[in-house]
GUFIVEX-196935 format. One line per field, with one value per residue (C-alpha): residue in one letter; z, y, x. Coordinates in pm, 1 decimal. Layout:
N
residu: [A, ...];
w: [Z, ...];
v: [Y, ...];
u: [X, ...];
END
This chain:
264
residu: [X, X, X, X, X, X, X, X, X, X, X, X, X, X, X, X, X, X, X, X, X, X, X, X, X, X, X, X, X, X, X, X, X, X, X, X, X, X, X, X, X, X, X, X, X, X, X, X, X, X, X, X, X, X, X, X, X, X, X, X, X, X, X, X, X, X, X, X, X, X, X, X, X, X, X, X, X, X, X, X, X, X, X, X, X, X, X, X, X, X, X, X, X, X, X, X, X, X, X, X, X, X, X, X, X, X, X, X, X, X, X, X, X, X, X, X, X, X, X, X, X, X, X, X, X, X, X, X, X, X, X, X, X, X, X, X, X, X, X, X, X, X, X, X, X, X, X, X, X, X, X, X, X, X, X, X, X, X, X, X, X, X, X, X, X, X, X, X, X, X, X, X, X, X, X, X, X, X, X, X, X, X, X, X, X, X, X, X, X, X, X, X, X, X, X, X, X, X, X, X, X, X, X, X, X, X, X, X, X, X, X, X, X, X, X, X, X, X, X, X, X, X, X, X, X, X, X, X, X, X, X, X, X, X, X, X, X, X, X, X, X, X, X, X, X, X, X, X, X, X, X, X, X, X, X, X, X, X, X, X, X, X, X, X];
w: [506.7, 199.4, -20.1, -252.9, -590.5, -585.0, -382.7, -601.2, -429.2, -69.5, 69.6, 402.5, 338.7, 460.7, 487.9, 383.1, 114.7, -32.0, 32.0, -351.9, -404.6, -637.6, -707.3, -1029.4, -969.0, -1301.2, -1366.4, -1355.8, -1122.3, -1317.3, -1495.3, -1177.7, -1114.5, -1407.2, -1311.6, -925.6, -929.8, -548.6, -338.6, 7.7, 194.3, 571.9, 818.6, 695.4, 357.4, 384.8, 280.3, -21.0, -148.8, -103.4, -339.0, -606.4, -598.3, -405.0, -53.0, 71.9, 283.8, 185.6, 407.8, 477.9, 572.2, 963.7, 1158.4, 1365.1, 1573.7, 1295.8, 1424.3, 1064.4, 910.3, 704.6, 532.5, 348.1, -32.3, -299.8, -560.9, -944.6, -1192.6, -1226.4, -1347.7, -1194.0, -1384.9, -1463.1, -1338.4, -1459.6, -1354.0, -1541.7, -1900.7, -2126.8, -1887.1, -1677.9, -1346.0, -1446.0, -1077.8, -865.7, -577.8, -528.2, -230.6, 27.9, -16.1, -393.2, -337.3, -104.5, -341.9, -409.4, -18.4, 309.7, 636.8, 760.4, 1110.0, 1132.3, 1171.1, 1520.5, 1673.4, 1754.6, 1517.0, 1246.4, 921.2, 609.2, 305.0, -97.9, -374.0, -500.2, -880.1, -926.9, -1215.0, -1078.7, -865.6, -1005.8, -861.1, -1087.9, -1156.8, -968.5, -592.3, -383.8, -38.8, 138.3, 171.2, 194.5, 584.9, 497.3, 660.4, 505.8, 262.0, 231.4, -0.7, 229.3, 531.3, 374.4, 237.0, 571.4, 775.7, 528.5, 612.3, 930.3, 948.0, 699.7, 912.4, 1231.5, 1031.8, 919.0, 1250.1, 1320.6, 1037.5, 1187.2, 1487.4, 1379.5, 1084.1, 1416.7, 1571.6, 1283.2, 1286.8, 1650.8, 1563.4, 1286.0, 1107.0, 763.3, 468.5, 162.9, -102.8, -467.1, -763.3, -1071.7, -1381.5, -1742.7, -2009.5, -2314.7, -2506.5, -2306.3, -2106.4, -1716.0, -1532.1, -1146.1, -932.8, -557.0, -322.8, -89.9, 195.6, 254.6, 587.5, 715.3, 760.7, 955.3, 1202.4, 1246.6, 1354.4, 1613.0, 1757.6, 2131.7, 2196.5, 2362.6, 2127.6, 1791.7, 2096.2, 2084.9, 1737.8, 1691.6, 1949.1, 1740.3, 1476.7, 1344.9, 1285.9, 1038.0, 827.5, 797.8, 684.4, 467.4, 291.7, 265.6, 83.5, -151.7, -308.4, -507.0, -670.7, -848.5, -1084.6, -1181.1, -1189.0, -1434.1, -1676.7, -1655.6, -1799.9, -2075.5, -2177.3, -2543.6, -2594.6, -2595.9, -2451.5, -2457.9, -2324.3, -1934.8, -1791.4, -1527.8, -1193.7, -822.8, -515.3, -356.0, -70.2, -134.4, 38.0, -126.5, -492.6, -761.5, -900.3, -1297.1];
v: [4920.5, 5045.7, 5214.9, 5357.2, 5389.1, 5014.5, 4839.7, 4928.0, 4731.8, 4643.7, 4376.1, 4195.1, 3831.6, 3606.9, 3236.4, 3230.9, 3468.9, 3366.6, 2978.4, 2908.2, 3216.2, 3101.5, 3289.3, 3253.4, 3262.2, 3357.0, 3656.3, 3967.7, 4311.5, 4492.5, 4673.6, 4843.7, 4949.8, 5177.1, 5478.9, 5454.1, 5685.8, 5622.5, 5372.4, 5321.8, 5131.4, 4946.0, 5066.2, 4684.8, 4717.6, 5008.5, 4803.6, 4608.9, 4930.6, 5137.8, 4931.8, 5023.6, 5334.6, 5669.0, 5633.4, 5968.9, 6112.3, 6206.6, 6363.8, 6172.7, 6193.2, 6272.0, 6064.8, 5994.4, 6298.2, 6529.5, 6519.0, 6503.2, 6250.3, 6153.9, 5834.8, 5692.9, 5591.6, 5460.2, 5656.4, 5480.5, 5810.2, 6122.8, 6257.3, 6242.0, 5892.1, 5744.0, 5400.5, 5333.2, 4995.7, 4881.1, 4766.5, 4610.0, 4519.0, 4350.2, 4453.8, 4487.7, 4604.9, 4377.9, 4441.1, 4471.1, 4671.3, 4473.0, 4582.1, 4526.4, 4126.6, 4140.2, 4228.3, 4146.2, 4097.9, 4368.8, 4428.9, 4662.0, 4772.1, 4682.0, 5035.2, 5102.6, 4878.3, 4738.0, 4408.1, 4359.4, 4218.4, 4040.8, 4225.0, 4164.5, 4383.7, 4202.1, 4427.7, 4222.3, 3980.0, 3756.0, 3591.0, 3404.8, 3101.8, 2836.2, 2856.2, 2900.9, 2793.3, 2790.4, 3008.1, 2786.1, 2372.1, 2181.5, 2210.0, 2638.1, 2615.9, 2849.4, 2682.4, 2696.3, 2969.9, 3208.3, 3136.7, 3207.0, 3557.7, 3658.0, 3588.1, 3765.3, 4076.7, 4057.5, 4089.9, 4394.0, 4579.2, 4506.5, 4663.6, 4966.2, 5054.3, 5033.2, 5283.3, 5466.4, 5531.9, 5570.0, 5862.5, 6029.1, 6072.6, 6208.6, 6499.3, 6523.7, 6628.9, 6828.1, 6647.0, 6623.3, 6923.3, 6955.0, 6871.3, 6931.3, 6746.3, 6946.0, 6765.2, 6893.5, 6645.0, 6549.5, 6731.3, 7072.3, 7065.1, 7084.1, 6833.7, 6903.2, 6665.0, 6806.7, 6687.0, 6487.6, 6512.9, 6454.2, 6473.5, 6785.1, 6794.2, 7078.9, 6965.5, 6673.6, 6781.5, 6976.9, 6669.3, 6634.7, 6263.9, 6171.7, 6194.8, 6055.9, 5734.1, 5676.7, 5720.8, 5419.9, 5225.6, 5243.2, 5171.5, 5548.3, 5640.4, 5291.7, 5421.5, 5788.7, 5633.7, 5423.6, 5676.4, 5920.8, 5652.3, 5607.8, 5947.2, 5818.5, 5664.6, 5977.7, 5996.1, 5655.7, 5659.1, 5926.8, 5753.9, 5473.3, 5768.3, 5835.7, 5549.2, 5413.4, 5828.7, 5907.2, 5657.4, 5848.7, 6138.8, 6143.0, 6381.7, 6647.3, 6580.0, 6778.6, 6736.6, 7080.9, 7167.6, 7345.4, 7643.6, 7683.5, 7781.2, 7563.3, 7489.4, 7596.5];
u: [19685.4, 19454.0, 19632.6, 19289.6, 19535.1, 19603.2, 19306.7, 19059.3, 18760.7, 18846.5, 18683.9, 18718.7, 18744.5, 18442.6, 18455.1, 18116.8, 18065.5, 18441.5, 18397.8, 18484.2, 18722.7, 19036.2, 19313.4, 19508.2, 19895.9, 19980.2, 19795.0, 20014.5, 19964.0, 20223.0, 19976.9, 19864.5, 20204.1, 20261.0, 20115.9, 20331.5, 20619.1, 20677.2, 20539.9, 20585.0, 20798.1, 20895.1, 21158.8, 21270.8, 21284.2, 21545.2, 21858.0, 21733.1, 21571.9, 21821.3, 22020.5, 21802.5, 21593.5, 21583.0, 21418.1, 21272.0, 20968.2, 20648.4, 20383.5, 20066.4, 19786.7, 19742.7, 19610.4, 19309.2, 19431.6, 19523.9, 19895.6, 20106.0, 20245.1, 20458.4, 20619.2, 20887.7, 20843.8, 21087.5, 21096.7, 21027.6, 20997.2, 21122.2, 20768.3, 20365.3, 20283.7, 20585.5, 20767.9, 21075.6, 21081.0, 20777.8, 20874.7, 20627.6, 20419.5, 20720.3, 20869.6, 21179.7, 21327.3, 21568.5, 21306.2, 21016.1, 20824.0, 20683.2, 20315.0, 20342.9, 20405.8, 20139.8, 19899.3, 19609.7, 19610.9, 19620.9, 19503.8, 19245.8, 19118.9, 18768.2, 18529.8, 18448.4, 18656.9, 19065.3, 19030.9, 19220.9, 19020.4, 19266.4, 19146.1, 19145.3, 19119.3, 18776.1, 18830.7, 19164.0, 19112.9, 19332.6, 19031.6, 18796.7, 18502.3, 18593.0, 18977.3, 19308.3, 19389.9, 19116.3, 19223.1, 18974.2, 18959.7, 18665.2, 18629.6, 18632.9, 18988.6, 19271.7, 19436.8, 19823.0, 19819.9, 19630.3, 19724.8, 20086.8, 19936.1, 19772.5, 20125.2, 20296.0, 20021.0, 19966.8, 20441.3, 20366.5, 20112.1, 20367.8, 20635.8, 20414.5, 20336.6, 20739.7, 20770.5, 20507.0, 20605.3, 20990.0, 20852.4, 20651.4, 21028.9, 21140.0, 20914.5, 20944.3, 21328.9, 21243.7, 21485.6, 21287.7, 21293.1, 21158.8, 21371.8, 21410.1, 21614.6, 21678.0, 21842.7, 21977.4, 21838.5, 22104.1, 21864.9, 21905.6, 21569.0, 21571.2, 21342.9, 21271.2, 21125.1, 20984.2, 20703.6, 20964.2, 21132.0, 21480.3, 21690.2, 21815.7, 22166.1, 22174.9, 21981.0, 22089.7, 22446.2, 22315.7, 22101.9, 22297.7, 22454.7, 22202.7, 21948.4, 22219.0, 22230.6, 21858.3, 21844.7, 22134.0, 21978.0, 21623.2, 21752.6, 21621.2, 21953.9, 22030.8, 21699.4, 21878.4, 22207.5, 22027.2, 21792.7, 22085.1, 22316.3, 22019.5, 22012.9, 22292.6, 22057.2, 21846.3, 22103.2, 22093.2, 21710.6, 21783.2, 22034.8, 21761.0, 21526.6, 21726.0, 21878.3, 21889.2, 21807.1, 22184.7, 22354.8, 22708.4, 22618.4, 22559.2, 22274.3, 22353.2, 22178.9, 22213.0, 21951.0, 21908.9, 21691.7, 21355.4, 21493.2, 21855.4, 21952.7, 21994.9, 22374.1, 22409.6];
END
């Protein structure tokens, strides 16, 4: 998957054309990471996110059908701009999203047809003709590097299309609602975050056995228990916000639906 905000220059990798391309290990892509404050995530990356940040829904856009869609992201910021988890110029997270590590690597389907191409971001600085590890041998083979890189892509599109499809159900149930999280600074301003989707309670309890049995044996209902558990975590991504500001005081945080009226 291109993601246009972080694969600047997509290009489909030629063994021709990219004979000689190296890639230098240490140069860093945490500068691109600063201005994410969500990014999305895999149906499998669900527990080790949810550890750390807030994992909700965002819609998408639709697909080659127009049906909507819509996609789950962990959230890094509490404002358009801002990651948390970026601190000079180190990731300073326990984990790190899937498609993040993957960089400066992805998949794309090839125009006009069902093949899949492996795809770099040819703007990253991190590649370079003379120095780094070469990603092919003399023979043009992969080296180790990239044939480690396009495994590790071609498991990531797999999984997307598993978080596709599991996000479709989702909105089949109407199970998703806009959601809105409204916090009191130390300092006495109010900050409100909206744009996501959380899951809707309400529906859900009316969902017949049945349906709550697929969801378990899906594994749906896992990602649900997991994203709820992982609200917890806005107020945390808060204190993180405000921390070394007034390190005493605590901040006042609530999640309310789009639809219902905010607690004073």
């Amino acid at each position: 998957m291109i993601i246009s905000n972080l694969h600047k220059e997509p290009t489909a990798l030629d063994t021709v054309l990219h004979r000689d391309l190296r890639l230098n290990l240490g140069a860093s892509a945490v500068d691109k990471l600063k201005a994410f404050t969500s990014f999305m995530i895999t149906a499998s990356e669900f527990s080790e996110a949810a550890r750390e940040f807030p994992i909700l829904f965002v819609r998408a856009m639709p697909d080659a059908k127009g049906n909507e869609q819509v996609a789950p992201v962990a959230v890094f910021g509490m404002r358009v701009g801002e990651n948390l988890f970026v601190k000079d110029d180190r990731w300073v997270g326990s984990y790190t999203p899937a498609m993040l590590r993957a960089y400066p690597f992805t998949m794309a389907r090839v125009e006009g047809s069902d093949r899949w191409a492996m795809v770099f971001d040819n703007a990253w600085q991190g590649f370079s003709r003379t120095e780094g590890v070469p990603l092919f041998d003399e023979k043009g083979e992969a080296t180790e590097l990239l044939a480690n890189a396009h495994k590790f892509v071609q498991e990531l599109e797999n999984d997307i299309e598993r978080t596709r499809l599991a996000c479709q159900r989702l909105l089949e149930l109407k199970l998703l609602k806009p959601m809105r999280f409204d916090a009191t600074l130390p300092d006495g301003q109010t900050l409100s975050i909206d744009g996501f989707l959380t899951l809707d309670q309400e529906v859900f309890g009316k969902l017949t056995d049945a349906v709550v049995g697929e969801l378990h044996r899906n594994g749906i209902l896992y990602l649900l228990n997991a994203h709820h558990i992982s609200l917890n975590n806005m107020r945390r991504l808060l204190e993180r916000r405000v921390a070394g500001e007034t390190p005493a005081q605590a901040p006042a945080a609530q999640p309310v639906a789009a639809n219902e009226p905010v607690a004073s």
